[in-house]
VOGU-3710 file (C-alpha; in Angstrom, 3 decimals, decimal comma):
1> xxxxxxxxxx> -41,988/-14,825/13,171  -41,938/-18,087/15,238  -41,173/-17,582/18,732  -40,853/-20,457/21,777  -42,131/-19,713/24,874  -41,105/-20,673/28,283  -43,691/-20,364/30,083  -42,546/-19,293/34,229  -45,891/-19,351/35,524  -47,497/-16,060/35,447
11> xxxxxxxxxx> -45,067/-14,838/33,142  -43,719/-15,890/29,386  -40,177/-15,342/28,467  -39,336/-15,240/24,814  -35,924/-16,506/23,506  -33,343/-13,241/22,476  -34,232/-12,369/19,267  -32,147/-11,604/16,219  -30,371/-8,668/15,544  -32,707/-8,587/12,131
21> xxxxxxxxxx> -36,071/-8,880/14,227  -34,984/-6,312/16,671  -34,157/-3,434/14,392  -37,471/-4,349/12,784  -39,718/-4,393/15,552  -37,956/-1,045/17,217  -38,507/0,877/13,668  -42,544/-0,539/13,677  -42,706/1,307/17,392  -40,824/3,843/15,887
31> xxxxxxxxxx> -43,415/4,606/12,915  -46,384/3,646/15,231  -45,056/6,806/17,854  -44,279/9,098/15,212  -47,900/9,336/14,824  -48,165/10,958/18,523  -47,504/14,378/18,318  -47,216/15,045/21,915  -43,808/13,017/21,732  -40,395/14,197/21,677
41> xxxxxxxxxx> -38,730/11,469/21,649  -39,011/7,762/22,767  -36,480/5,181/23,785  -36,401/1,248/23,485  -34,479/-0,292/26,636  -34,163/-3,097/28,513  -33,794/-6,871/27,876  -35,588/-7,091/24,155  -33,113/-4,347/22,681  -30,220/-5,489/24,681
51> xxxxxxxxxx> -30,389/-9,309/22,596  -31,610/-10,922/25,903  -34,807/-13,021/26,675  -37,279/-10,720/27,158  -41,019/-10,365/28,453  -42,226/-7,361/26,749  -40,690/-4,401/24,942  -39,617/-1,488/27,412  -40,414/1,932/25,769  -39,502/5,275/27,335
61> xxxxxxxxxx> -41,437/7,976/26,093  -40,633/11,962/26,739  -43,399/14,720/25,610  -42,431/17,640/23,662  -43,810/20,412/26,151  -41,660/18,566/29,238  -44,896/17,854/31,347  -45,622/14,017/32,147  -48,025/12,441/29,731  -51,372/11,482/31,448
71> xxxxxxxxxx> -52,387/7,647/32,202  -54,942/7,327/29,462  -52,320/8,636/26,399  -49,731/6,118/28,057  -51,918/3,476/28,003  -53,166/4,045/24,656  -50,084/4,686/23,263  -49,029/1,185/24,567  -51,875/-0,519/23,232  -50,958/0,885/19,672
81> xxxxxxxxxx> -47,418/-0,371/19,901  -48,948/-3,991/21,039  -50,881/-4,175/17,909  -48,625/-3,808/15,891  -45,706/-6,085/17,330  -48,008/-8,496/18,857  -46,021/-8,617/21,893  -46,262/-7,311/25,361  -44,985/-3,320/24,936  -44,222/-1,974/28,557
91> xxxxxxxxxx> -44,167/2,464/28,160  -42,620/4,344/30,498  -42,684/8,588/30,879  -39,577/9,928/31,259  -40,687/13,076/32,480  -41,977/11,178/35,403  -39,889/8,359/35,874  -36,736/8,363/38,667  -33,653/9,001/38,088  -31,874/5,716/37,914
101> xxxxxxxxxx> -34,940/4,448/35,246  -34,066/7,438/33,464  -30,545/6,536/33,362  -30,976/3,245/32,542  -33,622/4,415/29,517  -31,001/6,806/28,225  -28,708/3,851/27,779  -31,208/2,121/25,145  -31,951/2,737/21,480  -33,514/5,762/19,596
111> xxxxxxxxxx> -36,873/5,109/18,343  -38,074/8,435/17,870  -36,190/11,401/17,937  -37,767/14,522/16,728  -35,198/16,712/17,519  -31,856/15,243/18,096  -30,536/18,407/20,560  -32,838/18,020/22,555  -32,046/14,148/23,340  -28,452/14,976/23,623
121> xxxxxxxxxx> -29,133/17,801/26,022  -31,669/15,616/27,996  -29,077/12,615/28,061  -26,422/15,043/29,717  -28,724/16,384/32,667  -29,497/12,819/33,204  -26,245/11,177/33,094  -24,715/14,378/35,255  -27,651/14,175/37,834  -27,054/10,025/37,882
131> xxxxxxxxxx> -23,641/10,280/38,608  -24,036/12,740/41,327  -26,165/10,347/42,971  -24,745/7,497/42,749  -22,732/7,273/45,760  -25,772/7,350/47,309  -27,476/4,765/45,371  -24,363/2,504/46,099  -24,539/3,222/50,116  -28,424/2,665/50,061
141> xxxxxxx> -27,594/-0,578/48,521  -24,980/-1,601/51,014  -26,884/-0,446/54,050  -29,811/-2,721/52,392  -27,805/-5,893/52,124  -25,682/-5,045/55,023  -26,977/-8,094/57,969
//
């Protein structure tokens, strides 16, 4: 797969790929987690699986016993995923992220899903607890911007 980069200094920015090279590339991270049984499920977000240029592939990754997955499997884990797409592969734990990253993961696509209750039960308490806090999130904003 050809892809033009713009080069923005430190940072490349690949074109929006096709609906075709998205689904493939999510179901290669897909078999390439699958292989980590520590994982309950994993999530592909951000601008690559929205259709928009993108930097790197945003993966959210949630472990089977609930506890946050050390540095060294996260970083592995992301290295595996690299090799195989041959593009930047950004992972994220979900058991340790914030809230509003966990909202915004829960938004993306299914990658791995090992047992689909689970996700829809984990989706709830994070939408529920988002929404609770989001008239805070909005006033933090506004006192932020506020002169």
């Amino acid at each position: 797969m050809a892809r033009s980069v713009v080069d923005e200094g430190l940072r490349r920015v690949f074109p929006a790929a096709a609906d075709s090279e998205r689904e493939a590339l999510g179901m290669a991270v897909g078999r390439v987690l699958a292989e980590w049984d520590e994982l309950d499920f994993a999530l592909g977000f951000g601008s690559f699986f929205e259709g928009l240029p993108y930097r790197d592939l945003d993966v959210a990754l949630h472990s089977r016993d609930g506890w946050p997955l050390d540095e060294a499997t996260l970083a592995a884990i992301g290295r595996a995923c690299e090799r195989v797409v041959r593009l930047p592969v950004d992972v994220v734990d979900l058991v340790a992220a914030p809230l509003p990253l966990r909202f915004w993961a829960s938004r993306g696509i299914a990658l791995l899903v090992r047992d689909p209750e689970r996700l829809a039960h984990w989706k709830e308490r994070t939408w529920l607890a988002y929404w609770d806090m989001a008239w805070m999130y909005r006033q933090q904003w506004r006192d932020l911007v506020r002169p």
